[in-house]
C-alpha positions in Angstrom: 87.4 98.7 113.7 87.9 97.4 110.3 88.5 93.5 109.2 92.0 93.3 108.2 90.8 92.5 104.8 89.1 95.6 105.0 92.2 97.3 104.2 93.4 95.8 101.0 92.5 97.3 97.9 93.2 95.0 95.1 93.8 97.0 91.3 92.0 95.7 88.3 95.4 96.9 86.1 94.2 94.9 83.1 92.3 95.5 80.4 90.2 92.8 80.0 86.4 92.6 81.1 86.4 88.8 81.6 89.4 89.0 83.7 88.8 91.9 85.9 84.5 89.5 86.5 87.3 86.8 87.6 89.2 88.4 89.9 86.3 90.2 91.4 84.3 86.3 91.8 87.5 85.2 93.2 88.2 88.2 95.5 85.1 89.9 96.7 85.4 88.1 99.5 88.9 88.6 100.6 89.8 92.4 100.2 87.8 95.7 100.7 87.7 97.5 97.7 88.5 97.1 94.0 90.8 99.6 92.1 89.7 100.6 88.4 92.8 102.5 86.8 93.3 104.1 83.0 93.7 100.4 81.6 90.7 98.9 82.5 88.7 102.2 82.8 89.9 103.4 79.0 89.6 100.0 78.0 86.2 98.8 78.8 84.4 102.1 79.2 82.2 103.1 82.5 79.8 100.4 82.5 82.4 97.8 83.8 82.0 99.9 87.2 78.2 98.7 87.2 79.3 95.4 86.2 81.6 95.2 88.7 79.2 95.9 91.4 76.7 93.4 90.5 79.3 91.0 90.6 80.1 91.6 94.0 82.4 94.2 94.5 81.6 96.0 97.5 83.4 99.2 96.6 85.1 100.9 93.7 88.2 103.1 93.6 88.3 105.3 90.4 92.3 105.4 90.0 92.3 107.9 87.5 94.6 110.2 88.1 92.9 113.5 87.0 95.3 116.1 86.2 94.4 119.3 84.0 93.7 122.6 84.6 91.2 123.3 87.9 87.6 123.4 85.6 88.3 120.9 83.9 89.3 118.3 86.4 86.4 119.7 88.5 84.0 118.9 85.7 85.5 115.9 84.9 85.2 114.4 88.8 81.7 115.7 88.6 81.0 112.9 85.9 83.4 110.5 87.9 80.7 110.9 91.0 77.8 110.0 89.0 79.4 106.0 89.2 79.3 106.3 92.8 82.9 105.6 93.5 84.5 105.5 96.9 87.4 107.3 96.1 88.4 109.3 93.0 92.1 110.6 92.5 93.7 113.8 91.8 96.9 114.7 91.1 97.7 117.6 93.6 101.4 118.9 91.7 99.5 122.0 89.9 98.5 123.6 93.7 95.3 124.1 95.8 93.0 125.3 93.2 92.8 122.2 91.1 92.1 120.3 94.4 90.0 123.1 95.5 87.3 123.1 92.7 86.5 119.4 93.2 86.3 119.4 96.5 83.6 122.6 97.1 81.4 120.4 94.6 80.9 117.4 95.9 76.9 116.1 96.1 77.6 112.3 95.8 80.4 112.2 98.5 82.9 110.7 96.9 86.2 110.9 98.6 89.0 112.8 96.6 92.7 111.5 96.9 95.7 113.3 96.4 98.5 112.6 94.3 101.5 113.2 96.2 104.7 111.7 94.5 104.3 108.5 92.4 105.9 105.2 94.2 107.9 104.6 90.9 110.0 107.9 91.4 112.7 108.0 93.9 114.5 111.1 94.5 116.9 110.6 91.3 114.3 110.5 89.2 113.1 113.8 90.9 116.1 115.7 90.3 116.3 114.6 86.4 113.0 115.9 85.8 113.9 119.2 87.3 112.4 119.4 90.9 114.2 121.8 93.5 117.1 120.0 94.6 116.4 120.1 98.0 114.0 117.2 97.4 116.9 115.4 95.9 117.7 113.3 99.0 114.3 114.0 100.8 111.6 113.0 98.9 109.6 113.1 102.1 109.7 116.8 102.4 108.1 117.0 98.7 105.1 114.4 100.0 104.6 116.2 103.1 104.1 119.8 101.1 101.9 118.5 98.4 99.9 116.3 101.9 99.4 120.0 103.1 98.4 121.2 99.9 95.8 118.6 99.5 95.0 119.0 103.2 94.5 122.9 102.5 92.1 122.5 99.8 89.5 120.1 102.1 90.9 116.8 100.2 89.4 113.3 102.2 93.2 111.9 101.9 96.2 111.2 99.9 98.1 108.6 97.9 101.6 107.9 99.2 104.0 105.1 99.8 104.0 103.1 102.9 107.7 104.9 103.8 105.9 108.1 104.0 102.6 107.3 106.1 104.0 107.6 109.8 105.0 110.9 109.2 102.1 112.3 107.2 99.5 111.0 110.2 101.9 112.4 112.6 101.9 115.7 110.8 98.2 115.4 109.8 96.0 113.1 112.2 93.7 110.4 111.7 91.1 113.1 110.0 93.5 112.5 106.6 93.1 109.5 105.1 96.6 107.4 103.5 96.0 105.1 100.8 99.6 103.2 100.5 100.1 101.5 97.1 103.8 100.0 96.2 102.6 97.2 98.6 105.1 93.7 98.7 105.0 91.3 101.5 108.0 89.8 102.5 107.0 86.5 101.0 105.9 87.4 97.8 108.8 87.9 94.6 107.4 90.5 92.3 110.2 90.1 88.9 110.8 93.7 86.9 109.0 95.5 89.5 108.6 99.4 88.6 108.2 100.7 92.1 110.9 102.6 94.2 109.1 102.9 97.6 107.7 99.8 98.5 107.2 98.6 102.6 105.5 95.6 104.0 101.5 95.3 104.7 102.6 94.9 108.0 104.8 98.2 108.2 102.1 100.3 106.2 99.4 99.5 108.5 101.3 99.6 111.4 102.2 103.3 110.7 99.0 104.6 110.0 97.8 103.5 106.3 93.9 103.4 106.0 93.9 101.4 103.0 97.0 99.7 101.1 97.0 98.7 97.7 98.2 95.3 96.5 98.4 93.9 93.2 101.4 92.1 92.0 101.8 89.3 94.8 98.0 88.9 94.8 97.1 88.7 90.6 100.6 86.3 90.1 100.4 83.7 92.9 99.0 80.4 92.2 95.7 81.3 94.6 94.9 84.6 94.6 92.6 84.3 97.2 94.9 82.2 99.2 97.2 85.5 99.0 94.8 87.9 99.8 94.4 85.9 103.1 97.5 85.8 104.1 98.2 89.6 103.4 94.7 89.6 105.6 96.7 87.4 108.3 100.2 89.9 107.9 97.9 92.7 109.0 95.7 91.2 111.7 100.0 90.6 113.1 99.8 94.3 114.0 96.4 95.8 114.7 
């Protein structure tokens, strides 16, 4: 069974390589793993994963969203395993193959996550951009066929909100990993916030999310490891 810390991923969504060795001295020892996304990944190149490690990190997600046609995203998580990642993700909206091709070449065992529907878009923003409108008012039925896709094509898990994870492991079972980002404790005011689908630690974990992903109410409070804890404490609440 996991420490509840365990299940918090905490995103490195900056840019800078001094502040992303800060965070990781201050929270190595209060979440699970660190998330490296497009900013900090573009920015500062692939040896802040190393870095990172020797600082302390005990794990690395590679949030990079690889999207492009099926060789060359399988080509490009081939390079992505060589950092040794824990999880690397892929978006899963152009079908099995692209999914497919990283997945039957997989040597270092890096976990692949799916891309179901972003936490910023709610179903209004799905029908503006052209989707079927049956997903207008049910944007669950559009994360539950892109969790089958990614199921399909021998993906370890996928990337949802928290309002979509009890249904997913019903559908699903434990064997699929849920990684919950859009993550906002009850306690913690996040001002302009630019996601749509957001849930409690509490509720995420309690429905089934392996990992949940919280930035915001961690990287702004006075004590960010003072945060992390009590996020730590919110979860321990419901295991």
């Amino acid at each position: 069974m996991k420490a509840p810390k365990d299940y918090i991923i905490f995103p490195l969504d900056i840019s800078s390589y001094d502040e992303a060795i800060r965070y990781v001295k201050i929270l190595k020892d209060h979440v699970g793993l660190f998330k490296v996304g497009l900013e900090l990944f573009i920015s500062q190149g692939p040896a802040v994963l190393k870095a990172l490690s020797e600082e302390g990190a005990r794990g690395i997600f590679l949030d990079l969203k690889l999207h492009d046609i099926p060789a060359t995203v399988s080509r490009a998580f081939q390079a992505a395993t060589k950092y040794r990642p824990v999880f690397v993700t892929i978006h899963c909206d152009e079908g099995e193959a692209i999914l497919n091709a990283a997945a039957q070449d997989n040597p270092a065992g890096t976990k692949i996550l799916a891309i179901t529907v972003l936490t910023s878009l709610s179903s209004h923003n799905l029908a503006s951009l052209g989707y079927d409108p049956r997903f207008e008012n049910r944007i669950i039925d559009l994360v539950l066929l892109r969790a089958g896709i990614a199921w399909n094509a021998g993906c370890h898990g996928v990337v949802c909100s928290g309002r979509e994870v009890a249904i997913i492991k019903k559908e699903f079972g434990d064997d699929l990993l849920i990684v919950a980002p859009g993550i906002r404790p009850l306690w913690g005011e996040v001002s302009q916030d630019d996601q749509a689908r957001i849930v409690t630690p509490q509720r995420a974990v309690r429905d089934g999310a392996d990992y949940i992903v919280v930035g915001r109410p961690i990287r702004d409070a006075p004590d960010p490891a003072a945060a992390a804890q009590r996020i730590a404490e919110d979860i321990a609440s419901v295991l």
